[in-house]
N, CA, C and O atoms as a Tripos MOL2 file, in Angstrom:
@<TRIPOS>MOLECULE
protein
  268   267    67     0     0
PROTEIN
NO_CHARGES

@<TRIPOS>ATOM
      1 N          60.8640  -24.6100   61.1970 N.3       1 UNK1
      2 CA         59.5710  -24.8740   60.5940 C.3       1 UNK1
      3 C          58.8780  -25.9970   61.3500 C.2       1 UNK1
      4 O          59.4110  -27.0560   61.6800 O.2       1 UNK1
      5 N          57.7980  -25.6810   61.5490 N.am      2 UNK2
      6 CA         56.8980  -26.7220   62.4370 C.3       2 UNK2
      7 C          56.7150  -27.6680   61.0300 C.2       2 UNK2
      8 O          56.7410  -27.1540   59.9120 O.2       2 UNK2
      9 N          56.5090  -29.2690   61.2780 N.am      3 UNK3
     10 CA         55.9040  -29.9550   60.1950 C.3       3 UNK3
     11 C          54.5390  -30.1620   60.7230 C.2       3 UNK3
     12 O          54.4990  -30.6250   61.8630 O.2       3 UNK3
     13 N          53.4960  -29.9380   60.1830 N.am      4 UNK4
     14 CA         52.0550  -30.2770   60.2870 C.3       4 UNK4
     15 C          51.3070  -31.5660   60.3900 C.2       4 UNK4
     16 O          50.3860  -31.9550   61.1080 O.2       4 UNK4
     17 N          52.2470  -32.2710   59.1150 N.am      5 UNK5
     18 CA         51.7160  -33.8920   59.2050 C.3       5 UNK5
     19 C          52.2950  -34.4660   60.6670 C.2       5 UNK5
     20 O          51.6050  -35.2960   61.2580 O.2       5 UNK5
     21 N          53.2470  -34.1340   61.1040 N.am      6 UNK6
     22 CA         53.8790  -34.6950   62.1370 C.3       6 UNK6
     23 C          53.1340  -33.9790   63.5150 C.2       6 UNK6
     24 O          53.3690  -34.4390   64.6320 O.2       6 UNK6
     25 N          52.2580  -32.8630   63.3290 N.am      7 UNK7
     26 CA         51.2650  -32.7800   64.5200 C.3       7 UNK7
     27 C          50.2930  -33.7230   65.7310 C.2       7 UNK7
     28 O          49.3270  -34.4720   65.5790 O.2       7 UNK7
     29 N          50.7470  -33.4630   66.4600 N.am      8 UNK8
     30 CA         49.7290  -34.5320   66.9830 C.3       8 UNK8
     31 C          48.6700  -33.9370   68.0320 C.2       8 UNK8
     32 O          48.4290  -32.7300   68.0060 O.2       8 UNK8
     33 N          48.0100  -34.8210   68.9950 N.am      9 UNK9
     34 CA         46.8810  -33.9330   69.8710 C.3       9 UNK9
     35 C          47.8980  -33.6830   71.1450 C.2       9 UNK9
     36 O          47.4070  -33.0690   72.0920 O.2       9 UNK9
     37 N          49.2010  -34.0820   71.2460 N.am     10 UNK10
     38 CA         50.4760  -33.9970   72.4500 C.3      10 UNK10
     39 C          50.6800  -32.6450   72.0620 C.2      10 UNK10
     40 O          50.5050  -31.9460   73.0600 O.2      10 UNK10
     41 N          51.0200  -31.8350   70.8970 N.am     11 UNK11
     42 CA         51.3480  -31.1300   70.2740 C.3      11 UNK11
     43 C          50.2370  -29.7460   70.8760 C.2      11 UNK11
     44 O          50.8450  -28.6920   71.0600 O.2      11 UNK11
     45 N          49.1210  -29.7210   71.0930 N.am     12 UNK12
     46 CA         48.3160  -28.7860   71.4120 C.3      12 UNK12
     47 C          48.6440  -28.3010   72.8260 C.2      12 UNK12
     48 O          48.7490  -29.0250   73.8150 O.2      12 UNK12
     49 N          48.8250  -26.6530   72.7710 N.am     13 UNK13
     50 CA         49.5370  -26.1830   74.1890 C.3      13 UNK13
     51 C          51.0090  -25.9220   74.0130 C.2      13 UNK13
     52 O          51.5780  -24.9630   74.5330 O.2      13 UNK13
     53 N          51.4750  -26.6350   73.4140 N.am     14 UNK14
     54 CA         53.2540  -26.5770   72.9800 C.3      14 UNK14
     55 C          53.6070  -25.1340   72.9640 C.2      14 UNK14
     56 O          52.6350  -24.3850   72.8650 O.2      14 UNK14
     57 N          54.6520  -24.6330   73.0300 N.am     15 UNK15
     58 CA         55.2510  -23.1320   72.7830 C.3      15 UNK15
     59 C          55.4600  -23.0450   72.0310 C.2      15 UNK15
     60 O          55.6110  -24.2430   71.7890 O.2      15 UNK15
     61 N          55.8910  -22.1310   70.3030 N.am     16 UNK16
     62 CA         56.0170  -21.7390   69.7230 C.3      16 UNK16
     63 C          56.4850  -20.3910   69.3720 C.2      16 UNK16
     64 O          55.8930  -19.3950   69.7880 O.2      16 UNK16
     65 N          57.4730  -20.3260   68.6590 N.am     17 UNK17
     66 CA         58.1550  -18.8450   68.3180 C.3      17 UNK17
     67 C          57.9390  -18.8870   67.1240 C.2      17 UNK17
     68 O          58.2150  -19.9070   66.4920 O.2      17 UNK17
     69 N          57.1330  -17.2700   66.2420 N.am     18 UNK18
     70 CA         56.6780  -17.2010   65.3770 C.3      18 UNK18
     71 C          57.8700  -16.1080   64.8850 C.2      18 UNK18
     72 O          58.2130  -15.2210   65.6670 O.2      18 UNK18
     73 N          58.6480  -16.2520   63.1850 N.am     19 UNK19
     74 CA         59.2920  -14.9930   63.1010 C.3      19 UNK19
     75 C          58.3580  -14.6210   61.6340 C.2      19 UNK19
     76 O          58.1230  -15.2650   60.6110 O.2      19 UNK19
     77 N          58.0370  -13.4610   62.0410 N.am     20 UNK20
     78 CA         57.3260  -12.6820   60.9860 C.3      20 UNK20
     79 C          58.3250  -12.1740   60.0320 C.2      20 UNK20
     80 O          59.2510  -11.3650   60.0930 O.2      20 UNK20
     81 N          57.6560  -13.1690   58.8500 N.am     21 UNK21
     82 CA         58.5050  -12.6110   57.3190 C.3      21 UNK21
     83 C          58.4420  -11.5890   57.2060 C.2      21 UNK21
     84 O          59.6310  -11.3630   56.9820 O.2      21 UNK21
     85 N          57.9710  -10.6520   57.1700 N.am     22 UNK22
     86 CA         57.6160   -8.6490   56.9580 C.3      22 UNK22
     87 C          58.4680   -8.4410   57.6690 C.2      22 UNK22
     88 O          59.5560   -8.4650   57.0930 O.2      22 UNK22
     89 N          58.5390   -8.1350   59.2090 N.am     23 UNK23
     90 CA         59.1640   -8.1510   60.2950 C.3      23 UNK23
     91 C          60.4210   -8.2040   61.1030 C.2      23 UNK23
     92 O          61.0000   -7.5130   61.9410 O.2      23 UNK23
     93 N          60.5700   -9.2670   60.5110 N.am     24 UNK24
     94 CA         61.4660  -10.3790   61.0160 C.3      24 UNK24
     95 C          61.6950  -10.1790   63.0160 C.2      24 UNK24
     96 O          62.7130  -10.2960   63.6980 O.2      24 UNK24
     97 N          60.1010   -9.8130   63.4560 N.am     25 UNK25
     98 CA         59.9240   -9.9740   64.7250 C.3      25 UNK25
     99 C          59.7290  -11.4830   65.5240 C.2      25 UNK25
    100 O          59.2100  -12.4050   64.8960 O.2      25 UNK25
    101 N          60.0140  -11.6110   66.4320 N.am     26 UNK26
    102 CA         59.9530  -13.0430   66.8410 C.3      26 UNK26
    103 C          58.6080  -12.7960   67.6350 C.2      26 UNK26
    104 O          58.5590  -11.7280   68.2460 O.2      26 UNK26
    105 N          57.3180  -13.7800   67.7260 N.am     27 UNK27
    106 CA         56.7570  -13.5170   69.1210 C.3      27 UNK27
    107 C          56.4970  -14.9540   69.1930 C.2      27 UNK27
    108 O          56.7090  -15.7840   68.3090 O.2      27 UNK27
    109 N          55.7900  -15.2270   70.8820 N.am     28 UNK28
    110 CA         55.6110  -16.4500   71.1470 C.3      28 UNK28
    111 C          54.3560  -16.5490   71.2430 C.2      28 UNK28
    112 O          53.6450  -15.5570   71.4080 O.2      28 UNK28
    113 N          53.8740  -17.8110   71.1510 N.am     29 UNK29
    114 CA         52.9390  -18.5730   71.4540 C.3      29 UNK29
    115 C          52.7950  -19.4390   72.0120 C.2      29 UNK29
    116 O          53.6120  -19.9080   72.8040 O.2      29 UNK29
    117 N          51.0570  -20.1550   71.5870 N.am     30 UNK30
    118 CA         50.6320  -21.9340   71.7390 C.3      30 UNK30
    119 C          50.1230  -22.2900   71.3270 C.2      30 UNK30
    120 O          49.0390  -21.7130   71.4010 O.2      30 UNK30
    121 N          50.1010  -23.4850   70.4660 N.am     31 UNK31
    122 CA         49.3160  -24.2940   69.1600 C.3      31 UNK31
    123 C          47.7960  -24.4210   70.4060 C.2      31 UNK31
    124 O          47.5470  -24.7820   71.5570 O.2      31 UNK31
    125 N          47.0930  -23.8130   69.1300 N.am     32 UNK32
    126 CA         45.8130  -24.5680   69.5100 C.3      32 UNK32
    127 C          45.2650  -25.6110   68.6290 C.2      32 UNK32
    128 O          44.8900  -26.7280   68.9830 O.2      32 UNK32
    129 N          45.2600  -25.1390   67.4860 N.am     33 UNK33
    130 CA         44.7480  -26.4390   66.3680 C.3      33 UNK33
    131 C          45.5930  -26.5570   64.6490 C.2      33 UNK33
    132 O          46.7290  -26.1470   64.4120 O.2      33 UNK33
    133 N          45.4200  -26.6800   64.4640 N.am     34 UNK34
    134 CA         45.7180  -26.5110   63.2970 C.3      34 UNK34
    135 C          44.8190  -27.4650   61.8760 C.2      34 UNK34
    136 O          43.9050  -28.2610   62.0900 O.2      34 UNK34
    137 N          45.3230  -27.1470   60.5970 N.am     35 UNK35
    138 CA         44.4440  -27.7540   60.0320 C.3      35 UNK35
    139 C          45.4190  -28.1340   58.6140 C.2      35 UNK35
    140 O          46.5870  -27.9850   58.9760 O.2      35 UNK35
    141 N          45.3920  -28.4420   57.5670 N.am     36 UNK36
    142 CA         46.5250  -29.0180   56.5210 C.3      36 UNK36
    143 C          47.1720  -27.9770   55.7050 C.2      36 UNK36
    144 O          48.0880  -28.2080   54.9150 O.2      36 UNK36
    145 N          46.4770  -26.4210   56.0090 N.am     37 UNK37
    146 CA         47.8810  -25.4080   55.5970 C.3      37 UNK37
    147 C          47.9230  -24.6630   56.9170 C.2      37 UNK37
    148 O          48.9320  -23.9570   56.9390 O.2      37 UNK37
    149 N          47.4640  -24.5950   57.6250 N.am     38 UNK38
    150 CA         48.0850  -23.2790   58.7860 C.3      38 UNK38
    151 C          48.0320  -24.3250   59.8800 C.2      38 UNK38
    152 O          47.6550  -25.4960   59.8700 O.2      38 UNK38
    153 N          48.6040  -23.4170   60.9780 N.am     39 UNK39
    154 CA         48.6470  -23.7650   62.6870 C.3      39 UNK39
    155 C          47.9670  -22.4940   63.1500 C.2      39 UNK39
    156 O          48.1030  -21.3340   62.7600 O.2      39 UNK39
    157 N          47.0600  -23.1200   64.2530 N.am     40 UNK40
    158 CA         46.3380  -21.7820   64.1390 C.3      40 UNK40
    159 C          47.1070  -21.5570   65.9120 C.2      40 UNK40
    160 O          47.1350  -22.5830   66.5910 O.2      40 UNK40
    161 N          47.5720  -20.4980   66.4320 N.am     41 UNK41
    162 CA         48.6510  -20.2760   67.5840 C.3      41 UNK41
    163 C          47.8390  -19.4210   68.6600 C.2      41 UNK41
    164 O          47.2870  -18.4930   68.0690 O.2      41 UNK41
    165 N          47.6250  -19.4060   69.7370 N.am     42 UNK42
    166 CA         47.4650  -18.1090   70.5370 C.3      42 UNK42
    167 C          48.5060  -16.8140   70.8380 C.2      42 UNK42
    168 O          49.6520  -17.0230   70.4400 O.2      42 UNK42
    169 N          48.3860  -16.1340   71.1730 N.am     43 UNK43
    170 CA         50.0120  -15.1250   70.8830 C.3      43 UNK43
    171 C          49.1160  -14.1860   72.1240 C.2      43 UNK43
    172 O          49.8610  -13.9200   73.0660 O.2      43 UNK43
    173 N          48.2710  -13.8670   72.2270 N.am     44 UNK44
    174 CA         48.1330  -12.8480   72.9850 C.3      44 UNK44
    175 C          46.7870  -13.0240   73.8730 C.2      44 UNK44
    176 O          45.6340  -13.0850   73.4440 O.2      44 UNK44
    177 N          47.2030  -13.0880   75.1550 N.am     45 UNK45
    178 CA         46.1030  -13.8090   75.8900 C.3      45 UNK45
    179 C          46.5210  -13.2690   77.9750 C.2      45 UNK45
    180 O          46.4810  -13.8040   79.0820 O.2      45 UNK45
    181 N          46.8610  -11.9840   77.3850 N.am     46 UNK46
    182 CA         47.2250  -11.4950   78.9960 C.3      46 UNK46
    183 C          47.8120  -11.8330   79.8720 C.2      46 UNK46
    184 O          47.5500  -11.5980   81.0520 O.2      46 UNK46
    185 N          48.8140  -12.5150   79.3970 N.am     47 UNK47
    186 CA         49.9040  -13.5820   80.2340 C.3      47 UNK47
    187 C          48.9670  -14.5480   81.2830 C.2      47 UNK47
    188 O          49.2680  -14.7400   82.4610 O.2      47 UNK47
    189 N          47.4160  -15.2830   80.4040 N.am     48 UNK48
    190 CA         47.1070  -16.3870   81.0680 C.3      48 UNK48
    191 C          46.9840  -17.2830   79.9100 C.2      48 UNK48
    192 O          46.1070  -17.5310   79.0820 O.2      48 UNK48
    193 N          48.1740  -17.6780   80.1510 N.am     49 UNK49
    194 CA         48.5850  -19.1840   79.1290 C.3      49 UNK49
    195 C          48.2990  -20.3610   79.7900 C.2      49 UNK49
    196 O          48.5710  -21.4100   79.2070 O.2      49 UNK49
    197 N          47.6250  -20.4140   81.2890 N.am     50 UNK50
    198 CA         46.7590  -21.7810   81.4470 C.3      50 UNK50
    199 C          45.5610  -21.9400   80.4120 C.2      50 UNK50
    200 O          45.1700  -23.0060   79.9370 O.2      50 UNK50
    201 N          45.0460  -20.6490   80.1510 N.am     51 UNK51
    202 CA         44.0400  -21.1730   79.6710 C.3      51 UNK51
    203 C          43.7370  -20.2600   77.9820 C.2      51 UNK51
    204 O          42.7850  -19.7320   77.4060 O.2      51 UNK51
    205 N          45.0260  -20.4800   77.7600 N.am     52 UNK52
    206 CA         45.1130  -20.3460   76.1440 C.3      52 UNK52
    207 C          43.6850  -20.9250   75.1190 C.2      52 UNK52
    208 O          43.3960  -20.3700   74.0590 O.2      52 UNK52
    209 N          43.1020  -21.8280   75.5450 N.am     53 UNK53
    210 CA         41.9540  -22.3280   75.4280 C.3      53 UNK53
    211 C          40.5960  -21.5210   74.6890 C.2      53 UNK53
    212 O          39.8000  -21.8950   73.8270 O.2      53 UNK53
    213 N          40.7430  -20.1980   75.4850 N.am     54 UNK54
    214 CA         39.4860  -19.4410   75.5140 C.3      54 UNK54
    215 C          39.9680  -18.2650   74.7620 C.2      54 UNK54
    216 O          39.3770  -17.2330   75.0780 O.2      54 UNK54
    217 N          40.6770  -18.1620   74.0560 N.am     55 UNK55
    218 CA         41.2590  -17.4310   72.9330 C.3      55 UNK55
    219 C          41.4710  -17.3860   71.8640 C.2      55 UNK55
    220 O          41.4440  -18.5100   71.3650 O.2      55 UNK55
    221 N          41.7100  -16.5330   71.1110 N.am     56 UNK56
    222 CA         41.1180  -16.6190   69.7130 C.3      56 UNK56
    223 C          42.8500  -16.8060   68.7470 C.2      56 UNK56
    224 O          43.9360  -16.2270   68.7460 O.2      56 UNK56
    225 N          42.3640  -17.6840   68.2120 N.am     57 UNK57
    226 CA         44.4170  -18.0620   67.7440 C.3      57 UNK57
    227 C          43.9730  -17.7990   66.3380 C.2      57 UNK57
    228 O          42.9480  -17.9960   65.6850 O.2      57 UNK57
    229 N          45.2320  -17.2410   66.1210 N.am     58 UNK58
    230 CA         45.7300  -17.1470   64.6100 C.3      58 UNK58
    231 C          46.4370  -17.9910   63.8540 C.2      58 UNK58
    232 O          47.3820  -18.7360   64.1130 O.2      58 UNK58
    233 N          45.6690  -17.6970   62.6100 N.am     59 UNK59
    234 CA         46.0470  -18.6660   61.6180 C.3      59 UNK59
    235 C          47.5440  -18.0390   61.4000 C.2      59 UNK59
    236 O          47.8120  -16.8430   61.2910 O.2      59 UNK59
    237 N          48.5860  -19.3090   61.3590 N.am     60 UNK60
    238 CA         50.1710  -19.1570   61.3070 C.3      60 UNK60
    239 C          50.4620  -19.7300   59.9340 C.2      60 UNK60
    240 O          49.7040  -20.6200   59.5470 O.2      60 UNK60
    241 N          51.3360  -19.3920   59.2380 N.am     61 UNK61
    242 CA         52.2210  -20.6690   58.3650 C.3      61 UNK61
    243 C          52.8300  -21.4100   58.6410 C.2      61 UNK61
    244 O          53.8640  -20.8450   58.9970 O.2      61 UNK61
    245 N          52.9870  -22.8120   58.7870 N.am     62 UNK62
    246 CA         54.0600  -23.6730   59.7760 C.3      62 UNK62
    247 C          55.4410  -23.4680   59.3750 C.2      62 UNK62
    248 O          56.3980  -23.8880   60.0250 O.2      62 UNK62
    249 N          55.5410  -22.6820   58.0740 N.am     63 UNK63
    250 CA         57.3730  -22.3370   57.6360 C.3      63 UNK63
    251 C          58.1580  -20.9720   58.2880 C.2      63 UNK63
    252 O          59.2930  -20.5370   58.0920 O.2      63 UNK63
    253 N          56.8050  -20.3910   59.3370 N.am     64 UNK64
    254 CA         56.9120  -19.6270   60.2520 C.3      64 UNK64
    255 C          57.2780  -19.2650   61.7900 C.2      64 UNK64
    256 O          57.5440  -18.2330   62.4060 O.2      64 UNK64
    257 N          57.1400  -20.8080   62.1290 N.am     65 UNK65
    258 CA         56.7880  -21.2390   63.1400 C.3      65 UNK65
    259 C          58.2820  -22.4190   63.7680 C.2      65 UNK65
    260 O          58.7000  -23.3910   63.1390 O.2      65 UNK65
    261 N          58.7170  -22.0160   64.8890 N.am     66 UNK66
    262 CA         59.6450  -23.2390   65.5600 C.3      66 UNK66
    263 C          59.3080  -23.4090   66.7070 C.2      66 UNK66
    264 O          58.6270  -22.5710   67.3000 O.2      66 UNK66
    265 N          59.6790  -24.4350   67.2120 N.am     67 UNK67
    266 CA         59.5060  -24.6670   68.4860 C.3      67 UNK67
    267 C          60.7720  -24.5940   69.8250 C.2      67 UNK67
    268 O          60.4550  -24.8410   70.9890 O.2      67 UNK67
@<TRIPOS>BOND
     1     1     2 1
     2     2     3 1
     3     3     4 2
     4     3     5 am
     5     5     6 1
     6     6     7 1
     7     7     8 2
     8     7     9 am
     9     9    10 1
    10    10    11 1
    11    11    12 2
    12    11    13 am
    13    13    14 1
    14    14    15 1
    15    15    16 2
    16    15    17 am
    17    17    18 1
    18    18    19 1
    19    19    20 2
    20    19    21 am
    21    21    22 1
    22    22    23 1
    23    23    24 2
    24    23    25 am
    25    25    26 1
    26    26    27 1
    27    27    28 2
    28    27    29 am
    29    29    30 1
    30    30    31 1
    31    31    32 2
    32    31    33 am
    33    33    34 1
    34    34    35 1
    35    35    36 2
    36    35    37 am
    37    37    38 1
    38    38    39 1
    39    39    40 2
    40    39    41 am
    41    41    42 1
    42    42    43 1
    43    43    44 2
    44    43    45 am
    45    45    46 1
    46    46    47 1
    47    47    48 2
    48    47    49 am
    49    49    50 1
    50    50    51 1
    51    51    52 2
    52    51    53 am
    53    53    54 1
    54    54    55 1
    55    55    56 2
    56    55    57 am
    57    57    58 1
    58    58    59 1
    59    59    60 2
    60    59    61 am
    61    61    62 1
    62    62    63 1
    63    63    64 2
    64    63    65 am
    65    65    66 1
    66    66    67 1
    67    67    68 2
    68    67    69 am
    69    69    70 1
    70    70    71 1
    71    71    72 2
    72    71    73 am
    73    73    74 1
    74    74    75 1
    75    75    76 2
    76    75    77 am
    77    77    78 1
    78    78    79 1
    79    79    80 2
    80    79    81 am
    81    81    82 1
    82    82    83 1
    83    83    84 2
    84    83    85 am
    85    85    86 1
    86    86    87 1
    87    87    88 2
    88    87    89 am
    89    89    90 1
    90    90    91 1
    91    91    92 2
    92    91    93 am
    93    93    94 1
    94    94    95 1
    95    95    96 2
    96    95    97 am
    97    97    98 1
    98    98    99 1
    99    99   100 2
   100    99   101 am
   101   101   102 1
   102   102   103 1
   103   103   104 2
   104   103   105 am
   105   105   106 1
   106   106   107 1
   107   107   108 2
   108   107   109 am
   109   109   110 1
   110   110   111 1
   111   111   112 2
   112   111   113 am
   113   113   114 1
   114   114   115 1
   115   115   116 2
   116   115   117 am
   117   117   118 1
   118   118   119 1
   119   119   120 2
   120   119   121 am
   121   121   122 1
   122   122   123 1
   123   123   124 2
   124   123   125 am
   125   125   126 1
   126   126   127 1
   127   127   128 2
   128   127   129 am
   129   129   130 1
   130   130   131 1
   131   131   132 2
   132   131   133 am
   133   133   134 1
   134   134   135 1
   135   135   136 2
   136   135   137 am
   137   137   138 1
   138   138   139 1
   139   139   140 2
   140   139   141 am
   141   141   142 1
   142   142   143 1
   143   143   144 2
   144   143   145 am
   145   145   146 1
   146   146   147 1
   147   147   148 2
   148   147   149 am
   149   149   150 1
   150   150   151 1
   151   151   152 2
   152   151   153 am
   153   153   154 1
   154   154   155 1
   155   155   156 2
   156   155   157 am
   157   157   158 1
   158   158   159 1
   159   159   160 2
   160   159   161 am
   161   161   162 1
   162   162   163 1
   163   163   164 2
   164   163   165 am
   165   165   166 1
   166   166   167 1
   167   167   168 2
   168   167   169 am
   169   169   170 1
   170   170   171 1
   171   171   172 2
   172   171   173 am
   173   173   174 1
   174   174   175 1
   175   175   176 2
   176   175   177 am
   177   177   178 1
   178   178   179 1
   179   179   180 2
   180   179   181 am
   181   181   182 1
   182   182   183 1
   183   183   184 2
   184   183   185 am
   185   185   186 1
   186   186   187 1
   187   187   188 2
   188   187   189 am
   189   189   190 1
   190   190   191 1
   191   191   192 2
   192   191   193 am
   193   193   194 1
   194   194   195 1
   195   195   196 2
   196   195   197 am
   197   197   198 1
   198   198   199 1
   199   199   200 2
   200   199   201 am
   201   201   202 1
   202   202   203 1
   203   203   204 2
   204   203   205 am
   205   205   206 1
   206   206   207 1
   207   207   208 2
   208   207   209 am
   209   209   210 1
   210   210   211 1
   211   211   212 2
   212   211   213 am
   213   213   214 1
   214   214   215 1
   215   215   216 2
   216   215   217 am
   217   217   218 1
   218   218   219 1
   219   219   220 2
   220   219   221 am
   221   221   222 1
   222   222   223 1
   223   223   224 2
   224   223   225 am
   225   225   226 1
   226   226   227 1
   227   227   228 2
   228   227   229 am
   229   229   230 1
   230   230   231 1
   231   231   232 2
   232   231   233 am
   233   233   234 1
   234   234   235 1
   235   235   236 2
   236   235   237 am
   237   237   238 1
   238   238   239 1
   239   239   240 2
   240   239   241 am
   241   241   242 1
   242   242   243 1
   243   243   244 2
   244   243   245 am
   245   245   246 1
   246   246   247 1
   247   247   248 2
   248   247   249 am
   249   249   250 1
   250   250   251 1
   251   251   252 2
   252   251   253 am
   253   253   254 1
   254   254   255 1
   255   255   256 2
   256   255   257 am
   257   257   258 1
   258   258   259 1
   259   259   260 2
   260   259   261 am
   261   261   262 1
   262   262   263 1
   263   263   264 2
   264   263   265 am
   265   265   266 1
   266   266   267 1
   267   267   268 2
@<TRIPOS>SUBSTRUCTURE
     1 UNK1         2 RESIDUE 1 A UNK
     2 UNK2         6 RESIDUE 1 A UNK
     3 UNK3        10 RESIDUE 1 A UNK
     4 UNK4        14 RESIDUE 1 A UNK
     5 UNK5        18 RESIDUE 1 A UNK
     6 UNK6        22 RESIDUE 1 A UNK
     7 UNK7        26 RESIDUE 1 A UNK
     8 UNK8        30 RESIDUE 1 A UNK
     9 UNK9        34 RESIDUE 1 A UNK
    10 UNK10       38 RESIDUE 1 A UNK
    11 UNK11       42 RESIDUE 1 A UNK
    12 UNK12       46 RESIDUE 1 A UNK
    13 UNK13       50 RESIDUE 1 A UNK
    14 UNK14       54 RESIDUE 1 A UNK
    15 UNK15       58 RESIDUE 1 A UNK
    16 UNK16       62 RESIDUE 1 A UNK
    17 UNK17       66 RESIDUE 1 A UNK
    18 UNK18       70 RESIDUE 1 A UNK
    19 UNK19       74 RESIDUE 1 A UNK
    20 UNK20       78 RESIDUE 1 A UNK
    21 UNK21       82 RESIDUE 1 A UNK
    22 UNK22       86 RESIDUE 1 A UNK
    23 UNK23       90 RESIDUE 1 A UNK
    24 UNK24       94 RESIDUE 1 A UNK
    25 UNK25       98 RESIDUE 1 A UNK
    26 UNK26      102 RESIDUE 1 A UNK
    27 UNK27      106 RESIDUE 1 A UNK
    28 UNK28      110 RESIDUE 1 A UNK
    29 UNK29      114 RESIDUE 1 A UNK
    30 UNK30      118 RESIDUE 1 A UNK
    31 UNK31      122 RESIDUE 1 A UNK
    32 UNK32      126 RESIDUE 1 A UNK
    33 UNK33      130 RESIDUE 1 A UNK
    34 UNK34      134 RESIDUE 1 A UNK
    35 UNK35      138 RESIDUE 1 A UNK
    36 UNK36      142 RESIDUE 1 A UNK
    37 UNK37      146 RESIDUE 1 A UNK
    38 UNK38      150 RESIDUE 1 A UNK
    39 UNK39      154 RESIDUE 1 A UNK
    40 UNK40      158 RESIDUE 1 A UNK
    41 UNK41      162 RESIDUE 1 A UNK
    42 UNK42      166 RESIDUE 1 A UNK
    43 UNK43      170 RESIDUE 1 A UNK
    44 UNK44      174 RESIDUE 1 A UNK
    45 UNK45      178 RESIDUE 1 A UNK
    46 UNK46      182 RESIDUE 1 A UNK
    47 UNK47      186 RESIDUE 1 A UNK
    48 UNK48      190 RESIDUE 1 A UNK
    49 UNK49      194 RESIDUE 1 A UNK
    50 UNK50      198 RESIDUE 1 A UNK
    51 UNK51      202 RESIDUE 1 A UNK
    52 UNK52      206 RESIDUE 1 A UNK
    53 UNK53      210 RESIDUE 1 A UNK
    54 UNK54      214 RESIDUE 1 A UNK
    55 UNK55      218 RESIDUE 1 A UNK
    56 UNK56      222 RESIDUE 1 A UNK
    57 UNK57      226 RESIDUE 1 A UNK
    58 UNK58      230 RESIDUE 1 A UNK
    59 UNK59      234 RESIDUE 1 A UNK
    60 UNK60      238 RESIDUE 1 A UNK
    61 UNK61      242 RESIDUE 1 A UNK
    62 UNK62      246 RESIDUE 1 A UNK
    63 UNK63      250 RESIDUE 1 A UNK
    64 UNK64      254 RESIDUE 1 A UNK
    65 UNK65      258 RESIDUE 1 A UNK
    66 UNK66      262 RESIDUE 1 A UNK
    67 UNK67      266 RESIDUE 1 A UNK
């Protein structure tokens, strides 16, 4: 579980493995922002993770989420 309060702006870009409760698929990511209930992640961005930036991230649950 990612903790949220313990987020910081170091934290943006980080990798992330998401396991989907439904699922129980793993996929990866990269924090882009987050806010005081979700992390919002990039996951799919054409294998250009320099610039995760210009992509549209999904809202995550952080009890979803490890690093």
């Amino acid at each position: 579980m990612v903790d949220i309060s313990k987020l910081t702006a170091k934290d943006i870009g980080k990798r992330v493995k998401c396991i989907g409760a439904n699922t129980g698929k793993a996929e990866n990511g990269i924090i882009k922002s987050w806010n005081s209930a979700y992390v919002f992640v990039v996951y799919r961005c054409g294998n250009d993770w320099g610039n995760f930036r210009n992509y549209t991230a999904c809202a995550t649950k952080p009890e979803d989420l490890e690093f």
